[in-house]
C-alpha positions in Angstrom: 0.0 0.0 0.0 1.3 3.5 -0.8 0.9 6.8 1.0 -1.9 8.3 -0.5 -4.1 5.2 -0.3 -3.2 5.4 3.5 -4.0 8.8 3.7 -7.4 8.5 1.4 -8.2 5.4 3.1 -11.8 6.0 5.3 -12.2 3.1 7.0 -8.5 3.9 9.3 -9.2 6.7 12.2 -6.0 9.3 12.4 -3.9 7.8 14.0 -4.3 5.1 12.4 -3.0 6.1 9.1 -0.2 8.0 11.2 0.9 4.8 12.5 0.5 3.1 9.0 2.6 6.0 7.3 5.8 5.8 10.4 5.9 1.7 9.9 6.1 2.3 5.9 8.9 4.9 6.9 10.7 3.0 9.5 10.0 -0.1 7.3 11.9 1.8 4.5 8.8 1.3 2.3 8.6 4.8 1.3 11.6 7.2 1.8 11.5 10.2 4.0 11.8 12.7 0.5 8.7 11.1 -1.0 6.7 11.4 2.5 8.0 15.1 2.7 6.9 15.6 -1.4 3.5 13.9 -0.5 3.1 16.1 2.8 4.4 19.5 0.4 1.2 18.7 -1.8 -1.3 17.6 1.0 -3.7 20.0 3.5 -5.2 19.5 6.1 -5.0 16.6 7.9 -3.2 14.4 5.5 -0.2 17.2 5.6 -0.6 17.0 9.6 -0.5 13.0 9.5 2.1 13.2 7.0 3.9 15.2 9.9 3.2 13.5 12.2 3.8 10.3 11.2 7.6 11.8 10.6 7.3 13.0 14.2 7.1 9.2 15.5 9.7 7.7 13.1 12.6 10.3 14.4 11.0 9.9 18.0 12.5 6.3 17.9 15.2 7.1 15.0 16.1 10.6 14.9 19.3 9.4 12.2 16.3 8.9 9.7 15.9 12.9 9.4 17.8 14.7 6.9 18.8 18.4 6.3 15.8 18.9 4.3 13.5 17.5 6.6 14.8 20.1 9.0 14.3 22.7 6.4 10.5 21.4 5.6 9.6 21.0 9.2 11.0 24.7 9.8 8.8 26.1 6.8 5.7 24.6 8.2 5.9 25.9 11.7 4.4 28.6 9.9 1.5 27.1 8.6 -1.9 28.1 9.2 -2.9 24.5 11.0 -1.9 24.4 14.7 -1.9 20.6 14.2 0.8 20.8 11.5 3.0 23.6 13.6 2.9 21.8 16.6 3.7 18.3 15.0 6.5 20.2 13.0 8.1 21.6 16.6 8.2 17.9 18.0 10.1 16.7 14.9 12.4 19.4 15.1 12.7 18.8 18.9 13.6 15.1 17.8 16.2 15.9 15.9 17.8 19.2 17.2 21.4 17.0 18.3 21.9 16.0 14.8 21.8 19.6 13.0 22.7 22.4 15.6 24.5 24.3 13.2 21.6 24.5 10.8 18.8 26.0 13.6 18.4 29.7 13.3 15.6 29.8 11.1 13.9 27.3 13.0 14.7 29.3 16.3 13.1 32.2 14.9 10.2 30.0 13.7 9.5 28.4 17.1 10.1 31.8 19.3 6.9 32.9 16.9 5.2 30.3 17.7 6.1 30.6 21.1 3.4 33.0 21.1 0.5 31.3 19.5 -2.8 31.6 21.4 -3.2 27.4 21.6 -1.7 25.6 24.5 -0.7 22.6 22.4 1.7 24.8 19.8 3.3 26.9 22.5 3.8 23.7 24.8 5.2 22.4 21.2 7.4 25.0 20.7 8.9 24.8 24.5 9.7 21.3 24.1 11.9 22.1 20.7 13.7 25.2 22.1 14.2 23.7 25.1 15.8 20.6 23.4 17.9 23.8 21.8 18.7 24.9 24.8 20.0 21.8 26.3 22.5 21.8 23.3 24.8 24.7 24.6 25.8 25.5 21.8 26.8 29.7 21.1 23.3 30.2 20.1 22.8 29.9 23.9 23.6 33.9 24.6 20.9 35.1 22.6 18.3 32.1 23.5 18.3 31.8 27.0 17.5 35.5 27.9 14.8 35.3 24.8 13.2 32.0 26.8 13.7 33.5 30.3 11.5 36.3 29.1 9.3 33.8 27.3 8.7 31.7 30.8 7.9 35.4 33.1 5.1 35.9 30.3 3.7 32.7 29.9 0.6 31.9 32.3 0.6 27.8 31.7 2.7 26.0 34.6 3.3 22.6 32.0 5.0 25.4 29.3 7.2 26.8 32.0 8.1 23.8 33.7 9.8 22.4 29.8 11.4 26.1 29.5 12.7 25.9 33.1 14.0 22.4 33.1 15.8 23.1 30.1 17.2 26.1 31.6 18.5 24.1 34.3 20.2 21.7 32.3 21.8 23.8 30.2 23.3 25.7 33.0 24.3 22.5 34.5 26.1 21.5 31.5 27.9 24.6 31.2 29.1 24.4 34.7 30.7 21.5 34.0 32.5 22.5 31.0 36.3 22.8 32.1 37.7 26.6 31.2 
């Protein structure tokens, strides 16, 4: 069975087809560029299951994601479906270790979407910067006041708890980092 059928397919709920869609990927029955090419020309929910079905194959195999995965997942943070941005921030949160080099765009991307009025997309967004965070990498002078200003403002206790944790383990790290 191909993607599309998947996706078309009305007798499977939602998740179902997302789990179909991350076995075919993680069963290297469809390669991530086609699911990314399929995903480009879906809306609606078959983009979002297309997304999220990436989400769950680099949840448990992060080394599947490429460069332009990070680069698709980063454009769609700015799409109009909450489902797909917030599907788009775990993916990137999945993968942050393998590309933090290649992260500004998506930074900027999630500290917009830090701001979104839905719970889910900010709580989204925490959990990928603050798997940015955790990195230490230089980008860290400019992110951690931006998030530390991110967690006085933010009124859900969940959202601040990911920023603060992250926070703390990034300062842990860099207290351990001989001079």
């Amino acid at each position: 069975m191909d993607v599309k059928k998947v996706l078309t397919d009305t007798q499977l709920k939602a998740k179902d087809k997302v789990n179909a869609v991350c076995k075919m990927l993680l069963d290297d029955e469809v390669t991530l560029v086609d699911l990314i090419e399929t995903a480009k020309l879906s809306v609606g929910s078959n983009k979002a299951n297309c997304i999220e079905a990436i989400e769950s194959a680099t949840r448990q195999r992060p080394e599947i994601a490429s460069v332009d995965c990070l680069k698709f997942v980063t454009k769609t943070l700015l799409d109009e479906s909450p489902r797909v941005k917030w599907e788009s921030a775990k993916v990137i949160g999945n993968i942050v270790h393998l590309y933090p080099d290649k992260l500004d765009r998506a930074v900027c991307n999630l500290l917009i979407n830090s701001e979104f009025p839905g719970t889910v997309v900010r709580w989204s967004a925490a959990f990928a910067l603050g798997q940015i965070v955790k990195l230490g990498t230089r980008r860290n002078k400019e992110l951690v006041p931006a998030v530390e200003a991110i967690v006085s403002r933010e009124k859900d206790r969940a959202i601040q708890k990911l920023y603060q944790a992250a926070l703390k383990q990034a300062a842990n790290n860099s207290n351990k980092k001989p001079a």
